[in-house]
N, CA and C atoms as a LAMMPS dump frame, in Angstrom:
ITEM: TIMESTEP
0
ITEM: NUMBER OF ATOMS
306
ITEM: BOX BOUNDS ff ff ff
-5.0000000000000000e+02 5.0000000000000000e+02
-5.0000000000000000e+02 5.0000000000000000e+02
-5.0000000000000000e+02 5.0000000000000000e+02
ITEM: ATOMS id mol type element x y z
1 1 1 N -202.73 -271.953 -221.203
2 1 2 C -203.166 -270.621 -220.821
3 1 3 C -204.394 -270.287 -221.663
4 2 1 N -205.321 -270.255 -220.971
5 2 2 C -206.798 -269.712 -221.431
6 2 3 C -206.921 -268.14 -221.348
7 3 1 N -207.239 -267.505 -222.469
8 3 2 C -207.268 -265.616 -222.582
9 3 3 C -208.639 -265.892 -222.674
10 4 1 N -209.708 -264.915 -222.118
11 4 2 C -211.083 -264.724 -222.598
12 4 3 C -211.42 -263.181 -223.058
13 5 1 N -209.861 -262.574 -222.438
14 5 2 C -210.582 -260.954 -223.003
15 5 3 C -209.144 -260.544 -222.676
16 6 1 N -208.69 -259.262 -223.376
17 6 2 C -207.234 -259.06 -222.439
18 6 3 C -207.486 -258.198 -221.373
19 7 1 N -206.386 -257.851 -220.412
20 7 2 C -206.403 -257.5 -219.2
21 7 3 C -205.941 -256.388 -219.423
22 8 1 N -206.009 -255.622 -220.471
23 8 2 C -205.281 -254.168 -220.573
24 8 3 C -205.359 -253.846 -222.206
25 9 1 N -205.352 -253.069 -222.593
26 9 2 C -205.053 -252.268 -224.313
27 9 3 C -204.714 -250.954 -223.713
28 10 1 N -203.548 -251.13 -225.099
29 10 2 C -203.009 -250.002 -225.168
30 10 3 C -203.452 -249.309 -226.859
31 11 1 N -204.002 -248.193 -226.401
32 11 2 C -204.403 -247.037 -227.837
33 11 3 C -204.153 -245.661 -227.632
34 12 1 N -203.639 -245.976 -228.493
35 12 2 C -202.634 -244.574 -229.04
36 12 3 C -203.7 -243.377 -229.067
37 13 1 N -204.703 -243.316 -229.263
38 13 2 C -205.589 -242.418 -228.636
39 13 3 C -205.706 -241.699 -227.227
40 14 1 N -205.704 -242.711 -226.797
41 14 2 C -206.125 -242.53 -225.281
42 14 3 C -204.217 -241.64 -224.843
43 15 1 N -204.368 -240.533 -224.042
44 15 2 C -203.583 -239.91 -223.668
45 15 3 C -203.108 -239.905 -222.379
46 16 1 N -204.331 -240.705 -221.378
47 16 2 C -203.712 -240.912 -220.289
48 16 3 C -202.957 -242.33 -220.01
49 17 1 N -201.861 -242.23 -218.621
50 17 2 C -201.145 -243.57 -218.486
51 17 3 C -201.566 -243.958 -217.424
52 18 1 N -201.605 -245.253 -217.481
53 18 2 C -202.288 -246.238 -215.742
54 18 3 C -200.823 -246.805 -215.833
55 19 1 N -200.781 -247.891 -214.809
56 19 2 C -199.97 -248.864 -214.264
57 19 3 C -199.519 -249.701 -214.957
58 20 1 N -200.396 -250.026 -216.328
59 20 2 C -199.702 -250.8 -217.054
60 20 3 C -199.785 -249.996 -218.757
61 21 1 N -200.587 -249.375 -218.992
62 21 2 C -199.733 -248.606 -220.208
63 21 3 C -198.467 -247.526 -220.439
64 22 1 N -197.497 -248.059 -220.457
65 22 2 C -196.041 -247.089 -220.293
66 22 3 C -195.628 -246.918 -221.147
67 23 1 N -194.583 -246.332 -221.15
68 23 2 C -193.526 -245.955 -222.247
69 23 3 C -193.199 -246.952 -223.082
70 24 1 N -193.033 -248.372 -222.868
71 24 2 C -192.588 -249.437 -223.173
72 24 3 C -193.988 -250.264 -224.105
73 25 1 N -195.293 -250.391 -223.936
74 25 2 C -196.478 -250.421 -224.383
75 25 3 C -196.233 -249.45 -225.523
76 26 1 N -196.017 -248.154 -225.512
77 26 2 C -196.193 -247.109 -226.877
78 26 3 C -194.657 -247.698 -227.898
79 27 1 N -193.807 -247.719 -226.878
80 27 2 C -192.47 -248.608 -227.936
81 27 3 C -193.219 -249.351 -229.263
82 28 1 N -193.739 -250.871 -228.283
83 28 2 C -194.086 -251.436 -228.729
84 28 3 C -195.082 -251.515 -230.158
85 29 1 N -196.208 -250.494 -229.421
86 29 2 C -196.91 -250.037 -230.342
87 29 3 C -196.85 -249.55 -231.412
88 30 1 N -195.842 -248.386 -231.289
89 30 2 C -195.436 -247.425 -232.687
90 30 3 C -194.529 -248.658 -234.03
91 31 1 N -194.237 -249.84 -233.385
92 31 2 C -193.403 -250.844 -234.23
93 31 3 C -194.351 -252.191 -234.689
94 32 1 N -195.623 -251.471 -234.163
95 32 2 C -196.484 -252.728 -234.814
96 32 3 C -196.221 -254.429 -234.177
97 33 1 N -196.105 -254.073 -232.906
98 33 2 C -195.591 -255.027 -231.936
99 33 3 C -196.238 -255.897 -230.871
100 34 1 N -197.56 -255.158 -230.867
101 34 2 C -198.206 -255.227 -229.713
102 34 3 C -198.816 -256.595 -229.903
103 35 1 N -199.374 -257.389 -231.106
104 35 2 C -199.891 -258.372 -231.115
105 35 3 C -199.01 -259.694 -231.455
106 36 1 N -199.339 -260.778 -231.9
107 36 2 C -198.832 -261.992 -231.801
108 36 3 C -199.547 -263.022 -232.26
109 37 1 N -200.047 -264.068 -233.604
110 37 2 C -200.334 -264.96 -233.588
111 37 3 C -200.046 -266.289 -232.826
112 38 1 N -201.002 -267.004 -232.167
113 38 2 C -200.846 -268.112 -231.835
114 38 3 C -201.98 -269.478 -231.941
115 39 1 N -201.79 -270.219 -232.243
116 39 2 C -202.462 -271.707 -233.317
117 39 3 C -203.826 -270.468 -233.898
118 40 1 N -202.972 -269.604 -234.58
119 40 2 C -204.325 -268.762 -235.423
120 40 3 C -204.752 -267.733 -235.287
121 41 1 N -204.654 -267.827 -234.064
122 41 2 C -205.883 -266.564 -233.266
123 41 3 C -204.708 -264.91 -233.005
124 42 1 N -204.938 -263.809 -232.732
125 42 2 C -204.403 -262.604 -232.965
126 42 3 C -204.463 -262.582 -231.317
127 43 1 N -203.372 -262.607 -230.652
128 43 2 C -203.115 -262.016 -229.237
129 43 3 C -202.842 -260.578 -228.667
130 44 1 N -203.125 -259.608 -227.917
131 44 2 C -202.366 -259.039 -227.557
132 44 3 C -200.962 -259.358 -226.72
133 45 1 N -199.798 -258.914 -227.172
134 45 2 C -198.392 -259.63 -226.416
135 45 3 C -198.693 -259.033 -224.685
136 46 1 N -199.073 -257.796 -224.23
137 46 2 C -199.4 -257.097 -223.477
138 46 3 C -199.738 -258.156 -222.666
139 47 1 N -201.093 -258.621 -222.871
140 47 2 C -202.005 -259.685 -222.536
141 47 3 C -201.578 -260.68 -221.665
142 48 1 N -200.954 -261.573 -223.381
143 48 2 C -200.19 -263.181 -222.672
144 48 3 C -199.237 -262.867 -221.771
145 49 1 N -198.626 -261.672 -221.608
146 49 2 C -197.37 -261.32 -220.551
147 49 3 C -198.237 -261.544 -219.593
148 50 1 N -198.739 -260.157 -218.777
149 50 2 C -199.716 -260.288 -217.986
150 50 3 C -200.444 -261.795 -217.494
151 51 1 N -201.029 -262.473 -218.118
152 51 2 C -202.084 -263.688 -217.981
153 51 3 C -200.589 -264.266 -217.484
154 52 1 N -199.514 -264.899 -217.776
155 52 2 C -198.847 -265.749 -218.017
156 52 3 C -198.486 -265.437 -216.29
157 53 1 N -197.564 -264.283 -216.656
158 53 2 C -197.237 -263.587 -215.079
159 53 3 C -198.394 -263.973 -213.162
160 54 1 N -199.527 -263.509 -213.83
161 54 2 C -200.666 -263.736 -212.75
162 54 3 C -200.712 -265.394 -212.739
163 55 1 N -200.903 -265.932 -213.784
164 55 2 C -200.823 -267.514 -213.523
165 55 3 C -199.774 -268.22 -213.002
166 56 1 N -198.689 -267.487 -212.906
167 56 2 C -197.227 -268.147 -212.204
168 56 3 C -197.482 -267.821 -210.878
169 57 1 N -198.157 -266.456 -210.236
170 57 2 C -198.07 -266.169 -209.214
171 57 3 C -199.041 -266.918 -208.713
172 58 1 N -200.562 -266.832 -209.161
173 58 2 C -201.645 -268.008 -208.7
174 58 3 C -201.035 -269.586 -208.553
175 59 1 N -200.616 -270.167 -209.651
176 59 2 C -200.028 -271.588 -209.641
177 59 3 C -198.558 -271.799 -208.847
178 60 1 N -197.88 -270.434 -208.335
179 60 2 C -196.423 -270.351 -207.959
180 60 3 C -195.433 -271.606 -208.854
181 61 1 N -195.857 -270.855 -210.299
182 61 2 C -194.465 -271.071 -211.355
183 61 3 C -193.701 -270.111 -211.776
184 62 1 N -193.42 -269.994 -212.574
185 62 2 C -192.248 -269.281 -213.134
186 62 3 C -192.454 -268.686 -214.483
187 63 1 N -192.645 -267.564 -214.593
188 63 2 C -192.488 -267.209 -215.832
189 63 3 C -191.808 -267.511 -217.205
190 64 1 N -191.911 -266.767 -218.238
191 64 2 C -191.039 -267.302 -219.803
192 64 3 C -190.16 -266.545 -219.442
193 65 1 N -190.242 -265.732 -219.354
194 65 2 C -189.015 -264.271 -218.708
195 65 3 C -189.432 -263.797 -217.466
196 66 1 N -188.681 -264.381 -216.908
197 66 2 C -188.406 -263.952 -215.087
198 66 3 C -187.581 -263.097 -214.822
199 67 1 N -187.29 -262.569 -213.507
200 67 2 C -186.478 -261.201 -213.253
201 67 3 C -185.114 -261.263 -213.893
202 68 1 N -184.628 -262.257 -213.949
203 68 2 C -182.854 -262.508 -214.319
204 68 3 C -183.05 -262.239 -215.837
205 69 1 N -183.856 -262.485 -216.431
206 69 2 C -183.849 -262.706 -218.108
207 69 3 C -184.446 -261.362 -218.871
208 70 1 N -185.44 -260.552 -217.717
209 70 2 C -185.406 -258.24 -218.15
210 70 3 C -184.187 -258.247 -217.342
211 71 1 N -183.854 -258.377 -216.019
212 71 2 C -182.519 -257.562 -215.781
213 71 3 C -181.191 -258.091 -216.939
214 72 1 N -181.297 -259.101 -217.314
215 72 2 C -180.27 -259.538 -218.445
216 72 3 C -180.371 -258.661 -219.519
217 73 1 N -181.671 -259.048 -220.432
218 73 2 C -182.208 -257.891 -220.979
219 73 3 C -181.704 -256.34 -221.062
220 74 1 N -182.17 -255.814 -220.207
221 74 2 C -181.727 -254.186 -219.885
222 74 3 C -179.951 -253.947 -219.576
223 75 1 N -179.775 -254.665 -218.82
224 75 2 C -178.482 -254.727 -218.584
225 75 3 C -177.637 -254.368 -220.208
226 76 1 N -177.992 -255.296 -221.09
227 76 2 C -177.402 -255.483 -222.069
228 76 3 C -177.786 -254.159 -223.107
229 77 1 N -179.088 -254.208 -223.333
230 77 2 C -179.321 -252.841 -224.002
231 77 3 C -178.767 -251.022 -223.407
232 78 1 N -178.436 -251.251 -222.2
233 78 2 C -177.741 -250.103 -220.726
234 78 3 C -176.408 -250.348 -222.217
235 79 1 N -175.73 -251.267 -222.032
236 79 2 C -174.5 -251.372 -222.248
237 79 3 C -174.207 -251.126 -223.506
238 80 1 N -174.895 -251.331 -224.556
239 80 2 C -174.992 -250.963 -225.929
240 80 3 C -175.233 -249.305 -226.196
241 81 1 N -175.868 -248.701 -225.086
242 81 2 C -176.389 -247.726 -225.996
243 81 3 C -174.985 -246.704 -224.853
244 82 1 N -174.864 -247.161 -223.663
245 82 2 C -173.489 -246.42 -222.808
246 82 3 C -172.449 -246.709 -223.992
247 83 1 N -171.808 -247.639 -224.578
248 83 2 C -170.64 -248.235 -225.791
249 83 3 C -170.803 -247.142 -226.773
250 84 1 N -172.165 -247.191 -227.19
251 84 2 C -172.22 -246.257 -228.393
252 84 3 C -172.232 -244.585 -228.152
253 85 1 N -172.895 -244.098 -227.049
254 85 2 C -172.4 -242.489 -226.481
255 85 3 C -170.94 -242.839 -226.052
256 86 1 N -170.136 -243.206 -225.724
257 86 2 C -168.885 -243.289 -225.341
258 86 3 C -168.29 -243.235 -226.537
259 87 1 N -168.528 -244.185 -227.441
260 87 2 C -167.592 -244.341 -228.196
261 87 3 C -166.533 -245.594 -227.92
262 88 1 N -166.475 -246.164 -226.767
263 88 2 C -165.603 -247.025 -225.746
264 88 3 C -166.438 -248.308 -226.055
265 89 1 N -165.487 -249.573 -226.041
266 89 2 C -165.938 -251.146 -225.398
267 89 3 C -166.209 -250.692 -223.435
268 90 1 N -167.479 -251.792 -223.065
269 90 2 C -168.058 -251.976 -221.987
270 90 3 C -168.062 -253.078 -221.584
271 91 1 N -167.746 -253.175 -220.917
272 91 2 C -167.746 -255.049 -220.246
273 91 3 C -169.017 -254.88 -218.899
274 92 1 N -169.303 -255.685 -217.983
275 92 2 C -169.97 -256.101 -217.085
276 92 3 C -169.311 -256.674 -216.129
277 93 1 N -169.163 -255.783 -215.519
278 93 2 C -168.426 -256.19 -213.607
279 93 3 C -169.392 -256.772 -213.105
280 94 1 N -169.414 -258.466 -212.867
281 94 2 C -170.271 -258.732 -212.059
282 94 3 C -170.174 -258.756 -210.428
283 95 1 N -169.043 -258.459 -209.972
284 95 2 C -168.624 -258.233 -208.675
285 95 3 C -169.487 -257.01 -208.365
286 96 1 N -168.836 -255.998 -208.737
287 96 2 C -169.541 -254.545 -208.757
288 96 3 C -171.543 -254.743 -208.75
289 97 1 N -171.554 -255.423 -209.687
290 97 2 C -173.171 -255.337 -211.02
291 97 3 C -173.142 -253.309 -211.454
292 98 1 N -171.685 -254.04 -212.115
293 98 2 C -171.697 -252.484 -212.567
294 98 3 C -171.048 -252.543 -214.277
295 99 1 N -171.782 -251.699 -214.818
296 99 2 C -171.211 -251.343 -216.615
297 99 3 C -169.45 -250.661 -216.012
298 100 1 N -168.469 -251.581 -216.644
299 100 2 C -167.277 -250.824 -216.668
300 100 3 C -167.15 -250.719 -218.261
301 101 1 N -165.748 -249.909 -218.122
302 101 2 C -165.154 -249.157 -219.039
303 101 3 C -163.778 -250.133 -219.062
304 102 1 N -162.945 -250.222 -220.209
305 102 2 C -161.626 -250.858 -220.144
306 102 3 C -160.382 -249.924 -220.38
């Protein structure tokens, strides 16, 4: 994967949101997250997502994290933070694709 410029920044300045600076971009940001060394060089993570993503769809491969591996993802963080307002263990109905309760 060749980067020549990134395809997006996110700055905490800037007050308006497009399509790809979200809620999840400022996450990132406020935790000092947004970048990434690789053989040296300072990436935006933003970036290589993006580049990586468009090059799977141009080359029709597959991403590092494909839909099953954020819906896994979220799924799991859903279930941690439902456990902890409850107070209750949560399991995963996969029949349902639903957060149960025991």
């Amino acid at each position: 994967m060749s980067i020549k410029k990134p395809v997006v920044n996110y700055s905490i300045e800037n007050l308006e949101i497009d399509g790809l600076t979200s809620a999840t971009s400022k996450y990132f940001a406020d935790r000092g997250l947004m970048y990434t060394y690789q053989e040296g060089k300072l990436y935006d993570t933003t970036s290589l997502h993006l580049s990586e993503w468009l090059d799977c769809i141009r080359k029709g491969g597959t991403p590092s994290c494909a839909i099953e591996q954020g819906f896994e993802e979220a799924i799991t963080s859903h279930m941690a933070t439902e456990s902890y307002r409850s107070g209750r263990k949560v399991y995963w109905d996969a029949d349902k694709e639903k957060i149960a309760f025991n």
